[in-house]
N, C-alpha and C positions, 0 to 999 in steps of 0.2 A: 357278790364276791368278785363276780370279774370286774367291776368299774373300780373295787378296792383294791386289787392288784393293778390294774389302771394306771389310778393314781400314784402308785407308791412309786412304780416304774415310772413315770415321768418325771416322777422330782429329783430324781438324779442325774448331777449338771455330767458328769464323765465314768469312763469305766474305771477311775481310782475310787471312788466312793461309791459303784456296785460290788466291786472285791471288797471291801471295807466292809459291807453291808455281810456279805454271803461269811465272812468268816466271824463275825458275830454273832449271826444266826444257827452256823453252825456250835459256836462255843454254848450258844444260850438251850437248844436240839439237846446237846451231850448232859449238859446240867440239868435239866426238865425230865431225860430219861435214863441217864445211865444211875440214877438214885446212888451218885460218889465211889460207882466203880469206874473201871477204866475206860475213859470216853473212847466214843468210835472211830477210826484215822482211817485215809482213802486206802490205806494197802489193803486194811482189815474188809473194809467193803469190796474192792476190786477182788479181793480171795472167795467172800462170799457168792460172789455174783461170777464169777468162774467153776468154783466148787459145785452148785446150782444148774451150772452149763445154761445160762442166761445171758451172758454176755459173753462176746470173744474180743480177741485182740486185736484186728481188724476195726470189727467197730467201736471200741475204746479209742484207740488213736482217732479215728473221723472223728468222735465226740468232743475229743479235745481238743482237735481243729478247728473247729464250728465253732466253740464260745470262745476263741482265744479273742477277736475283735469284739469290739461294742457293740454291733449291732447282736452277734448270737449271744453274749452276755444277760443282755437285757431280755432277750426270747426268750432263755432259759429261765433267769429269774421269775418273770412274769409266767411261766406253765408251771413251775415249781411252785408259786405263789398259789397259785390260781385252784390247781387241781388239789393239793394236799391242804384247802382250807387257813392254812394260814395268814392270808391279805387281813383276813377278818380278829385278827388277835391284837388287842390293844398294846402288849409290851413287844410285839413285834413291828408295828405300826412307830412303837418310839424308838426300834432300834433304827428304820429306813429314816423318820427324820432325823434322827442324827447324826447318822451317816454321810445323807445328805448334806444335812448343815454344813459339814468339814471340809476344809479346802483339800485338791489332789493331791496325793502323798510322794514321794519324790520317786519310788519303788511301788509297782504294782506285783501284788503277789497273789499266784492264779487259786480260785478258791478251789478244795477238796469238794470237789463234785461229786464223784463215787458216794461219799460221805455223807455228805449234805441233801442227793436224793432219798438215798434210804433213810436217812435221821429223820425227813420231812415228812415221807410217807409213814415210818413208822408213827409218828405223832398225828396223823389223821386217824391211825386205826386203836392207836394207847398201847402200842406192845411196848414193852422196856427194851432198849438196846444188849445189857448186859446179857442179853436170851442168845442174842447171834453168835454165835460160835464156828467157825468155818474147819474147823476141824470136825465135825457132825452137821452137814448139811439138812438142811429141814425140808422135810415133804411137803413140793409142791402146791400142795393142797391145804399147806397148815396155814396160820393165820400169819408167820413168819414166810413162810414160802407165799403167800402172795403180798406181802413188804416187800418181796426181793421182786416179783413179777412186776411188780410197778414200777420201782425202781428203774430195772432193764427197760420196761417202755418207755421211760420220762427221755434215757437216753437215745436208743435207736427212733424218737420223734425228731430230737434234733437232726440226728444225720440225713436222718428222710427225708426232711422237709425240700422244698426245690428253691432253686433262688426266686422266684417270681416272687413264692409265699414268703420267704425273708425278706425281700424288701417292703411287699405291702405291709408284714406287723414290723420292720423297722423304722418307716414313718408314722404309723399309728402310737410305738412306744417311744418317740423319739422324745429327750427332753422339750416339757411345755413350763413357761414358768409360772403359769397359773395356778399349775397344779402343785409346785414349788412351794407356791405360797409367795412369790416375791411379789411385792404390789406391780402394776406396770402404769404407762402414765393414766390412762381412762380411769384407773382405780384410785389412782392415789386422789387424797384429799388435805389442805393444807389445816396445819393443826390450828395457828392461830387466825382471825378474821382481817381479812385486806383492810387497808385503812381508806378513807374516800379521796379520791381525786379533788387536787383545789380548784378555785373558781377560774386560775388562769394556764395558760402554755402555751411553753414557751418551745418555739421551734428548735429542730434541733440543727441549726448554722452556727457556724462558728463567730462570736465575739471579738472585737478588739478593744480592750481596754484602754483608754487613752493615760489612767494614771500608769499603765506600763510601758508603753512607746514612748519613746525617748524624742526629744523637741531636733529637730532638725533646720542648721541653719544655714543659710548661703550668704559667701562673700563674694561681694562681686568681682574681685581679681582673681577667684578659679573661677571665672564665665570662660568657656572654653570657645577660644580664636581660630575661626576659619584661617589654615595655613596657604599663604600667597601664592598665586600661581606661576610656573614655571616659565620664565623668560626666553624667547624663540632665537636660536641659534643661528648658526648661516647657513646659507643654501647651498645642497648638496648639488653638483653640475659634473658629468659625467664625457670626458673624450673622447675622440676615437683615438688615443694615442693608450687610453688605460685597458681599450680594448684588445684583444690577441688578435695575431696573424690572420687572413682569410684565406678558407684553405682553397689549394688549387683546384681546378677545375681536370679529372679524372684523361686520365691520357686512355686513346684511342686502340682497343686491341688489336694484335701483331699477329700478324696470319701467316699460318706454317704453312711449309708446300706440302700436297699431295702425296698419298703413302700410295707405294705401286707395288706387286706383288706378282714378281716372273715364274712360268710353271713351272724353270729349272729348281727353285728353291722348294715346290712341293715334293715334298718325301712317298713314292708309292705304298699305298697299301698293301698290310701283311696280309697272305690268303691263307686261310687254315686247312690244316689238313688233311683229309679224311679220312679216318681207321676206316677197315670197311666192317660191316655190321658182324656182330661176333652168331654162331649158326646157333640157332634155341635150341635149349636143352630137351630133351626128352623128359617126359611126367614121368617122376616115382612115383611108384604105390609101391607102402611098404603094408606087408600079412601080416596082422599078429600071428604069433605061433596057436597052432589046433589046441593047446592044453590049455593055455590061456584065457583063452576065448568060452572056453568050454566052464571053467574055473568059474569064469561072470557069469555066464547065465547061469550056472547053478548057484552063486549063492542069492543072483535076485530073486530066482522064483524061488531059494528057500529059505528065504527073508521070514522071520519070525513075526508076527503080529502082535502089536505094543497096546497100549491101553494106558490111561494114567490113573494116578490115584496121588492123595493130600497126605503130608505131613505137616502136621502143628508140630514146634516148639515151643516149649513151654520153659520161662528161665524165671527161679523166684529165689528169695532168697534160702527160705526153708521148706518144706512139702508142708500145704494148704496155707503158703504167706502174703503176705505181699510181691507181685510182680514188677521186674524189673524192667524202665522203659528205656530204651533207647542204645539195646547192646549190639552186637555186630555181631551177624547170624552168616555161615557158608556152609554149603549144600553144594558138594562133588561127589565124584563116583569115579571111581579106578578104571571104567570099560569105556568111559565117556571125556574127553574134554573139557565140556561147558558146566559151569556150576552156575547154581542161584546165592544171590546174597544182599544184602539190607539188614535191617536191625528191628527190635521188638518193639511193639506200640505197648499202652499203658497198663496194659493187662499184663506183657513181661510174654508175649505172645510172638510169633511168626508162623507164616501159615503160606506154604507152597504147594504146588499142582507139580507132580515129575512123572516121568515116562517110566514105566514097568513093563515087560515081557507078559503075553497072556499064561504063558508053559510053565514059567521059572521066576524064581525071586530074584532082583537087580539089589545088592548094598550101594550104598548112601554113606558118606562121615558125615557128620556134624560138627562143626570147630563154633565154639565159641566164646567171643572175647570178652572178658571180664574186665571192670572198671578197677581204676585202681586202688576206691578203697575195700574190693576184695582180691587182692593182688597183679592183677592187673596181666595174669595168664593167660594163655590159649586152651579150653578145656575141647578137648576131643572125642564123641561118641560117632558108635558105627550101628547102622540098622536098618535089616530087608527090610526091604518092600516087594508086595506081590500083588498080583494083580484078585487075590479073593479079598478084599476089601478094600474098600475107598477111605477109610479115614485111620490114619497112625499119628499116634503123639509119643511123642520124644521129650522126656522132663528134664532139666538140671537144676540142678539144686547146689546152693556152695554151703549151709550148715542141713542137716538132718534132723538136727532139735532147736526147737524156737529158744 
């Protein structure tokens, strides 16, 4: 059963002709079991398998992340194949070749998965579909209730899996065309028989035909005439009359008299003139005042003992949803100055160490800013801390109900 699921998953050249494949299977599932009531659709299953408390919405969304590419398509198909039995069914077997066969569609349209698990498993166990009713959930325990158990694992296997293991079964399912069926060259064989080689051959250089070169003929009055050479002119003879001027010979430098320099023309220097030294100031010392002084030392020695303790924030969309990443978190205090602040990791989380009093509770605001596509306010909470626990969490929430 697994090398026929195998196979089938490899003959498909792209993920247009595995969506082509899955909602086939799914139409062929509805016919085989709803016996011409009303077939099964992903709401009706995704109602089921909430009704059930089997799946949530958390892992519904990962699950539909995972197969939106090729490679989790084909994982899916392939466990799908695999576990619920059907690789091994012949008119299923002609739905993948023909699927196969088809070239990619211009629109890929994502298959009903919810649907399609439970239709699969249903048909490994022979329940009829028309039985599921989501308005009356079925026990656990019934032959229905564990259709719907399977189901739920087919999907939290996808979400589980790690990427390691998605790549090792996405090169294992990866298209082979062997398995396609398309011949390749070591296979192919030619239909009709080579005919023999003749007894001669002939290189492959190129030919000159003489019946197609054209006859070429020479007259002897275009023989081409060495041109006469250049007859010598008269000689060039140079004067000294065509030459210029010769310059003169540099005249002899002119020597100035003696620079003299009488003391009458020295100007005396100015003498400066001496404050005399100003007398040093006598030292202040200035007393603080007795009340003052007195005032310090009592409040240091009656300085209160601090201690810290953690506050997580916690910011999601709705209470138990998905967390929101990357919002902008401030953490002040009205007695204090200094605040903390940064934004949420992926979890929709922040998570701070502050100082508390060991006696008395210290308040904290929370401000936090919201994106703009939930309007894009400043939402503001207040909340003690005290020093009898180390850990407080602080939720916001922007809707109440999923």
């Amino acid at each position: 059963m697994q090398e026929t699921a195998l196979k089938i998953i490899q003959a498909f050249p792209g993920r247009g002709q595995m969506a082509a494949f899955a909602g086939r299977l799914l139409d062929w599932l509805n016919a085989d079991l709803s016996a011409g009531s009303e077939p099964l659709t992903d709401s009706r299953a995704r109602a089921l398998l909430l009704a059930g408390d089997l799946l949530d919405e958390p892992t519904r969304h990962s699950f539909a992340q995972a197969t939106e590419n090729e490679m989790g398509l084909r994982a899916a198909l392939y466990d799908l194949l695999r576990e619920s039995g059907l690789a091994d069914n012949a008119e299923v077997a002609a739905l993948a070749a023909a699927s196969a066969a088809t070239g990619a569609p211009d629109k890929v349209i994502a298959p009903a998965w919810l649907a399609l698990a439970v239709a699969g498993h249903a048909w490994r166990s022979g329940f009829p579909l028309d039985r599921l009713d989501p308005a009356s959930p079925p026990d656990p325990y019934s032959p229905a209730g564990q259709v719907l158990k399977r189901a739920a694992y087919f999907a939290r296997q996808q979400v589980q899996r790690s990427a390691t293991e998605r790549d090792k079964l996405g090169r294992k399912l990866g298209y082979n065309a062997a398995a396609a069926g398309t011949p390749t060259l070591d296979t192919m064989r030619p239909d009709t028989p080579i005919p023999p080689l003749p007894p001669y051959y002939r290189t492959p250089v190129p030919v000159r035909y003489p019946e197609y070169t054209p006859e070429v003929q020479v007259n002897p009055d275009e023989v081409e005439q060495m041109p006469a050479s250049p007859e010598p002119g008269a000689r060039i003879s140079i004067s000294d009359a065509d030459l210029g001027p010769t310059p003169s010979a540099p005249s002899a430098p002119i020597t100035q008299p003696p620079l003299r320099i009488d003391p009458s023309q020295l100007e005396p220097p100015v003498q400066p003139t001496r404050q005399p030294p100003a007398p040093p100031r006598p030292p202040q010392v200035v007393m603080p005042p007795a009340a003052t002084a007195a005032n310090r030392a009592t409040r240091r020695r009656g300085r209160p003992a601090t201690t810290t303790t953690k506050l997580r924030v916690l910011v999601q969309e709705h209470p138990d949803g998905p967390g929101l990443y990357g919002l902008q978190v401030r953490i002040s205090s009205r007695g204090a100055r200094r605040y903390v602040a940064g934004t949420t990791n992926k979890d929709g989380e922040f998570l701070a160490e502050l100082p508390v009093q060991m006696d008395m509770g210290l308040t904290y605001d929370v401000d936090v800013t919201w994106p703009r596509d939930f309007g894009g306010e400043v939402e503001r909470k207040s909340i003690t801390l005290n020093a009898d626990r180390t850990h407080f969490t602080l939720p916001f929430y922007r809707t109440l109900k999923a």
